[in-house]
LOMINU-701587 format. One line per 10 residues: for each residue x, y, z of N, C-alpha, C. Coordinates in pm, whole numbers, plus 50000, padded with zeros to 5 digits. Layout:
<rs>
X Y Z X Y Z X Y Z; ...
</rs>
This chain:
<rs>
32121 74474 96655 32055 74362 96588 32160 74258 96553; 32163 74131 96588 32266 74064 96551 32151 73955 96481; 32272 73875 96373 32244 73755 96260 32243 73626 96315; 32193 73541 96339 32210 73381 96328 32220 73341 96208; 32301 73260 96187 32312 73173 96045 32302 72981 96068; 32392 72954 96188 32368 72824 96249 32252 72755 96249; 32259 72664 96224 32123 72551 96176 32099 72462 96328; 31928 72490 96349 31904 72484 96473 31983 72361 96589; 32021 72218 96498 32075 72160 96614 32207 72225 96614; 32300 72309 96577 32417 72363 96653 32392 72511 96719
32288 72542 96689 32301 72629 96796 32292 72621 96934; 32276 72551 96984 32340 72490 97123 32426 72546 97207; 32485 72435 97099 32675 72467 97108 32754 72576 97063; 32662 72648 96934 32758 72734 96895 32731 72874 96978; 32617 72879 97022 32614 72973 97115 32576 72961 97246; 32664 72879 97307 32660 72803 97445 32688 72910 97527; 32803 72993 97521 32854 73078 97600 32774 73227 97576; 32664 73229 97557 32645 73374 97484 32525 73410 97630; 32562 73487 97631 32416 73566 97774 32400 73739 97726; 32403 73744 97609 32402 73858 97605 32227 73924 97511
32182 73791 97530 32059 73825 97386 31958 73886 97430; 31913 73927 97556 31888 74035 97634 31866 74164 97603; 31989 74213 97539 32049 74293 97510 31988 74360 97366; 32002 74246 97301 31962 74289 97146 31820 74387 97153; 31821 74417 97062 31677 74504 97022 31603 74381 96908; 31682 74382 96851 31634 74252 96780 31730 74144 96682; 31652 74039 96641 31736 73922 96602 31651 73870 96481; 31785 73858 96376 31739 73810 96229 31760 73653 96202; 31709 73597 96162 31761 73437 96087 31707 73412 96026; 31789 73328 95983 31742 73256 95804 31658 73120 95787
31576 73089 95885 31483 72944 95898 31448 72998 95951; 31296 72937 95996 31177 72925 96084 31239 72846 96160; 31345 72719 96109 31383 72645 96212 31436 72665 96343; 31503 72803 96343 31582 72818 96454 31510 72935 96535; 31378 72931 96488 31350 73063 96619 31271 72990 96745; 31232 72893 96788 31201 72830 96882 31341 72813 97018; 31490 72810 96959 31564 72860 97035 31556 72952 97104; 31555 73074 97014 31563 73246 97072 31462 73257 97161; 31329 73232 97131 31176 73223 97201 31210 73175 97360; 31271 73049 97353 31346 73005 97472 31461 73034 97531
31539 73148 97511 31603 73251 97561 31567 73310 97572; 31402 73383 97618 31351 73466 97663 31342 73612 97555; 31356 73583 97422 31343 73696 97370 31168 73690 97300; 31150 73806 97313 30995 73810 97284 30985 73816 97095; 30888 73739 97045 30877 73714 96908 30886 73840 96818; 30850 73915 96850 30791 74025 96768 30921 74089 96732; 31025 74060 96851 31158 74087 96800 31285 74002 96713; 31195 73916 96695 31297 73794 96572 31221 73814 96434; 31286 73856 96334 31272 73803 96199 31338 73737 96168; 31254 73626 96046 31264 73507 95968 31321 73563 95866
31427 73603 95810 31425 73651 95609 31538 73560 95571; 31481 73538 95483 31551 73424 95407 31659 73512 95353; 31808 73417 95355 31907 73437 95296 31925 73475 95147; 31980 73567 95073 31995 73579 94970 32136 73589 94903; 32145 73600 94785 32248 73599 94662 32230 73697 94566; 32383 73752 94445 32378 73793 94372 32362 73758 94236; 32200 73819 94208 32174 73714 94109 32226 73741 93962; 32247 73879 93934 32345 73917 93859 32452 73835 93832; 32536 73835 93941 32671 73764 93938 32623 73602 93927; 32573 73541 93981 32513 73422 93930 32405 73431 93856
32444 73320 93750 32371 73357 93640 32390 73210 93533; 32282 73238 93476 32290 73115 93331 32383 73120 93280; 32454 73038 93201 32564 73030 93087 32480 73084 92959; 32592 73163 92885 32449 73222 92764 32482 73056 92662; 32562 73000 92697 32572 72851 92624 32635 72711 92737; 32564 72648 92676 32574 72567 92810 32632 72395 92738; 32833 72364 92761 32868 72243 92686 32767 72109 92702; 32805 72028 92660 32800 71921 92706 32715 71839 92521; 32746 71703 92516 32671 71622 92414 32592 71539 92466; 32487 71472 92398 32372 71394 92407 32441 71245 92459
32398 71184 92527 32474 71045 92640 32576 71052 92686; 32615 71172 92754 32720 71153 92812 32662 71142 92946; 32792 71112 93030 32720 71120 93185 32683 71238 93273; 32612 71263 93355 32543 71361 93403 32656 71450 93447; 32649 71546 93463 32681 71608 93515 32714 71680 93673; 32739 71622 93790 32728 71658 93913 32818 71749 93965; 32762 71823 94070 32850 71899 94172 32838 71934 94309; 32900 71926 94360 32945 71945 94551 33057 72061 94588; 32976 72105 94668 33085 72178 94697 33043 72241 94886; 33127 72269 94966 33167 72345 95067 33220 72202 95184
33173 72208 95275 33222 72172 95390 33106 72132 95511; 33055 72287 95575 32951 72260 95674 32850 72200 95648; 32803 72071 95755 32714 72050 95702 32677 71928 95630; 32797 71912 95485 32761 71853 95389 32786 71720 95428; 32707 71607 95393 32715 71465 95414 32805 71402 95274; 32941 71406 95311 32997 71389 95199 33016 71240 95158; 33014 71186 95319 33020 71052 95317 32914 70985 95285; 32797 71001 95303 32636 70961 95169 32684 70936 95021; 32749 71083 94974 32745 71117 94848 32834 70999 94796; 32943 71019 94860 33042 70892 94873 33019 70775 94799
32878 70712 94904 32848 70600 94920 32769 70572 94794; 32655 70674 94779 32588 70675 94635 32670 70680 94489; 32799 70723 94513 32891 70700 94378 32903 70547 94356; 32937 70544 94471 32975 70363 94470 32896 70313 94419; 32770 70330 94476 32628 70233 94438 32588 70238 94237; 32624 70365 94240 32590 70411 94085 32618 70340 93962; 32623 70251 93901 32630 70139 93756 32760 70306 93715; 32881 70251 93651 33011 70338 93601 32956 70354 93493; 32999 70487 93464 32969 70590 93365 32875 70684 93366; 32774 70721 93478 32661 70739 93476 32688 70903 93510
32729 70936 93625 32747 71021 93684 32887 71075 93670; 32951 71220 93635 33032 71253 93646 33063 71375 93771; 33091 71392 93883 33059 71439 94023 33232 71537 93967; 33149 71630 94025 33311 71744 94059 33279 71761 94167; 33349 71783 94283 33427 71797 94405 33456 71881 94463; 33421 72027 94554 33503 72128 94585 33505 72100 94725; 33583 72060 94836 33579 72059 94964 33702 72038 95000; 33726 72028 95133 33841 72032 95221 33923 71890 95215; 34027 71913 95223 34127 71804 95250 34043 71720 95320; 33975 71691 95451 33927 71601 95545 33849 71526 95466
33724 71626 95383 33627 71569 95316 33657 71502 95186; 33785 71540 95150 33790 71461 95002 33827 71283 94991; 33885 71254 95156 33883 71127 95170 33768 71052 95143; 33672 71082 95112 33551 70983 95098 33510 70971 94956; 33627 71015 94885 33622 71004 94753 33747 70924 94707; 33805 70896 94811 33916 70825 94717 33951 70691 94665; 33936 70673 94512 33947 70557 94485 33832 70525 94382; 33718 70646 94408 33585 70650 94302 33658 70697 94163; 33607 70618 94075 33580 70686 93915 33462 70750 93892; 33501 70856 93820 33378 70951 93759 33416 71058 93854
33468 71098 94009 33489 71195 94053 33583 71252 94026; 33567 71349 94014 33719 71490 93989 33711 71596 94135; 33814 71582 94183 33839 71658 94343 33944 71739 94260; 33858 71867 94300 33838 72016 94251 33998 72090 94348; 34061 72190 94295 34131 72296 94370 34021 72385 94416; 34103 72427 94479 33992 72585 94520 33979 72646 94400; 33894 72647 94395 33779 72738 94276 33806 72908 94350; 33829 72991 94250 33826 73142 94216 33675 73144 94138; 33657 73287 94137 33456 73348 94163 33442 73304 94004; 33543 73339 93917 33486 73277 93775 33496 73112 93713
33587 73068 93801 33525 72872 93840 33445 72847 93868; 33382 72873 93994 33267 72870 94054 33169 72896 93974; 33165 73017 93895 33020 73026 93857 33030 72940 93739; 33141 72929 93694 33135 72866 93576 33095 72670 93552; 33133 72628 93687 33104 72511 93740 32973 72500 93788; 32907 72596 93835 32771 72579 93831 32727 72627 93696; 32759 72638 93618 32661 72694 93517 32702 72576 93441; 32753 72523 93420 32814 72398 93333 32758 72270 93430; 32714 72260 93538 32672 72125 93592 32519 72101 93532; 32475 71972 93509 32349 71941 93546 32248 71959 93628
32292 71907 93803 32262 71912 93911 32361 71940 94002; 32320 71986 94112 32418 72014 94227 32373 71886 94355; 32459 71835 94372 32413 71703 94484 32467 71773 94564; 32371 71760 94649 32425 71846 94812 32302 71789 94907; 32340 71652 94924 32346 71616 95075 32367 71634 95198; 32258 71683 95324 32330 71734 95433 32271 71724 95570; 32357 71742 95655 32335 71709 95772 32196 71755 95854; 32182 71942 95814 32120 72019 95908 32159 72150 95794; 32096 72229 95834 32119 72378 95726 32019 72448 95762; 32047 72601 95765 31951 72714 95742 31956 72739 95604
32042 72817 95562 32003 72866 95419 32137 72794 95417; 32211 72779 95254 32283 72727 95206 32337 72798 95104; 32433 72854 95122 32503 72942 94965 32479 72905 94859; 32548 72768 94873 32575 72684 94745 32432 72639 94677; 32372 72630 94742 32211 72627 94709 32163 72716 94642; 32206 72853 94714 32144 72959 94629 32164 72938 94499; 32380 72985 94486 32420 73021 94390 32383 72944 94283; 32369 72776 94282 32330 72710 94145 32221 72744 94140; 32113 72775 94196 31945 72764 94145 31927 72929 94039; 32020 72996 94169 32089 73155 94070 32123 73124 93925
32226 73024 93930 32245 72951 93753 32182 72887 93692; 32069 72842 93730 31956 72772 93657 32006 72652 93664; 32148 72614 93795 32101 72449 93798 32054 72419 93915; 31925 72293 93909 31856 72230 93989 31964 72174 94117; 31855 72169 94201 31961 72095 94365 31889 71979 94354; 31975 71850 94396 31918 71754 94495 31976 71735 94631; 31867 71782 94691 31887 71762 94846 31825 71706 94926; 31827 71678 95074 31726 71593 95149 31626 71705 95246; 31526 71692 95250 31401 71765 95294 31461 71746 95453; 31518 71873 95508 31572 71851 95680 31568 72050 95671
31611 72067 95752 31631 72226 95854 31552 72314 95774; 31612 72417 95713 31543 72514 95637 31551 72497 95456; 31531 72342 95431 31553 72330 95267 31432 72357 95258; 31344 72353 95299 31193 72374 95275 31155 72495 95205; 31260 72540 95267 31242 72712 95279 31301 72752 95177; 31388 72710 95118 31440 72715 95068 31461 72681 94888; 31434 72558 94860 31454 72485 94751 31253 72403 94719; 31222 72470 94633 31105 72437 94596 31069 72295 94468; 31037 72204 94566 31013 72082 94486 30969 72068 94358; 30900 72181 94325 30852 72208 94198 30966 72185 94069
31066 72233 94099 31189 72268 94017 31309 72229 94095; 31312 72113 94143 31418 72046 94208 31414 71927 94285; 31521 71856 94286 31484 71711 94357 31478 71680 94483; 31394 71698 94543 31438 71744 94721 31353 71593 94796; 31473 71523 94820 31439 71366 94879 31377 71367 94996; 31304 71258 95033 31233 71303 95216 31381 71284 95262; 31489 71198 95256 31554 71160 95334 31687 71128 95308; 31765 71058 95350 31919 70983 95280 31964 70858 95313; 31800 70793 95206 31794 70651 95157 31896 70626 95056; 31964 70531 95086 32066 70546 94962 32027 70451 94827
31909 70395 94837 31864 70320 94719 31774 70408 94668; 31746 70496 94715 31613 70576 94679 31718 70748 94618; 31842 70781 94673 31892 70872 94552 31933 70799 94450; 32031 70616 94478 32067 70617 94306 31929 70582 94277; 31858 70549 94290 31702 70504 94161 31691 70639 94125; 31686 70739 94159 31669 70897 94151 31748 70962 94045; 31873 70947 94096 31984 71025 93976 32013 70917 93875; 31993 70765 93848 31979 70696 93753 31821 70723 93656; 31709 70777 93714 31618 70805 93611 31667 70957 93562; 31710 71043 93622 31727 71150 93585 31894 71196 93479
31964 71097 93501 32021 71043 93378 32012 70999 93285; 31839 70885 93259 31839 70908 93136 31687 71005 93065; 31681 71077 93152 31572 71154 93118 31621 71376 93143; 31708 71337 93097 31773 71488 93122 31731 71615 93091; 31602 71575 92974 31520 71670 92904 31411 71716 93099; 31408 71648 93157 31308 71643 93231 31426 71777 93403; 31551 71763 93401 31635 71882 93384 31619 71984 93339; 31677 71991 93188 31677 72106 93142 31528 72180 93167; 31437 72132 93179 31299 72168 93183 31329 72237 93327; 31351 72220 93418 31335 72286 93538 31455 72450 93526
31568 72454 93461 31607 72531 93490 31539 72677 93461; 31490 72713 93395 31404 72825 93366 31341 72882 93516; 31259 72807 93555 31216 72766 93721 31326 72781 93819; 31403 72717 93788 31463 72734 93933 31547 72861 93973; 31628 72928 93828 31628 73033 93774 31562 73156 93843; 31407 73150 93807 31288 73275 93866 31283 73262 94016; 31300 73161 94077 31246 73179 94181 31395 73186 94260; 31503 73153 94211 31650 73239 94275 31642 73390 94257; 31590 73430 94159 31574 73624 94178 31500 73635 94259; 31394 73601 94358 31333 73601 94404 31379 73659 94533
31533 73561 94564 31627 73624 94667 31738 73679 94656; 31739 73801 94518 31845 73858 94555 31853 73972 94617; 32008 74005 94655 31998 74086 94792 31907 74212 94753; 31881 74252 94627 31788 74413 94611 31671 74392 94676; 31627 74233 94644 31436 74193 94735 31470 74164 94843; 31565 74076 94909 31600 74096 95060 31617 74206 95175; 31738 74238 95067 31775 74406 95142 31643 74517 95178; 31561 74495 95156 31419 74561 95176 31336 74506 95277; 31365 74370 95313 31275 74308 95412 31362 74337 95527; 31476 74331 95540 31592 74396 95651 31529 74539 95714
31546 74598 95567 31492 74749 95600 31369 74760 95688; 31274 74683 95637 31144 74711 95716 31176 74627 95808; 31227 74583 95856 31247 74477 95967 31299 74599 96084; 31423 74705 96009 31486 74767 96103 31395 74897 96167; 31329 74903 96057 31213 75041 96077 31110 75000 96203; 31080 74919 96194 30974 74818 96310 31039 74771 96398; 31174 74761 96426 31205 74790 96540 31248 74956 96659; 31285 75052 96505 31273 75170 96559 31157 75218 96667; 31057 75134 96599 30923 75197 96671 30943 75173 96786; 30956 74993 96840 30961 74976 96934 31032 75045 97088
31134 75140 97002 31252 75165 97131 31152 75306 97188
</rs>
């Protein structure tokens, strides 16, 4: 049984050279998006499962206190590499009236160029597992703008901490990040996120209100409820052989 994780437009490329899927007994991924590939490599449906990616929700988790004072600026965070449209995020700092937004930073040397020269951003070191959680549990929102995606770590892990995502409605966010309890844009209009994170700056109560929510429905995927859909996934293919 082998994993896809690649978000359907790179799988292409990322598995250009592969002739071996034939072979498999069966094949897991994390979107609906990407099984119309496999289908067209000749593998028969009944042998692909869809299960959504999961996290440790234990280990991510709420702050049992959470800093911050009344008008200060929001709180933001970014973080990884694949994927992420850093140069959007970039662009929306710029656009943003100063003071509004305070953005932390975790990405690669390449990507931090599109920050340089903004106020209000802080470009992060590599974060160790108790930064990390601690940076999501201390943000407002997580801005994570992006290209293409199946599931998204970083997605998980804040909604795991009870903070909200804003992201753009593309690959498997659907699947992922439920509008109910998060800001999930059709697109990456850039007048249409700052009007977005400027109302939600000064309406923060309308935040805190979602984390509870976004919270429940991150246990939803951790690996104890996942790890069970695997299982029966692997049992139902036993039959087949």
């Amino acid at each position: 049984v082998a994993t896809y994780h690649a978000s359907a437009s790179r799988l292409p490329t990322v598995l250009s050279g592969c002739r071996a899927f034939k072979q498999l007994d069966g094949i897991t991924l994390m979107s609906e998006t990407q099984k119309s590939y496999f289908i067209e490599q000749g593998i028969p449906e009944e042998r692909i499962a869809v299960i959504l990616h999961g996290m440790d929700s234990s280990y991510f988790h709420p702050a049992e206190q959470r800093t911050g004072e009344p008008g200060e600026p929001l709180r933001g965070f970014m973080i990884g590499v694949t994927e992420r449209d850093h140069a959007f995020l970039a662009e929306v700092c710029r656009a943003l009236p100063p003071g509004l937004l305070n953005l932390s930073v975790a990405t690669s040397r390449d990507q931090q160029v599109h920050y340089q020269g903004l106020s209000g951003v802080t470009l992060l070191p590599r974060l160790d597992d108790p930064g990390l959680l601690r940076t999501y549990q201390q943000s407002d929102l997580l801005l994570m703008p992006v290209m293409d995606c199946t599931a998204n770590n970083s997605i998980l892990e804040s909604m795991a901490c009870g903070t909200p995502v804003m992201t753009n409605r593309i690959g498997g966010v659907p699947e992922y990040v439920p509008d109910e309890c998060n800001v999930v844009m059709p697109d990456k209009t850039l007048t249409d996120w700052v009007d977005r994170i400027q109302k939600l700056a000064t309406n923060r109560d309308q935040l805190e209100a979602m984390r509870p929510r976004v919270r429940a429905w991150a246990q939803s995927l951790d690996w104890h409820t996942v790890a069970g859909h695997y299982i029966s996934f692997y049992e139902e293919l036993k039959g087949m052989r």
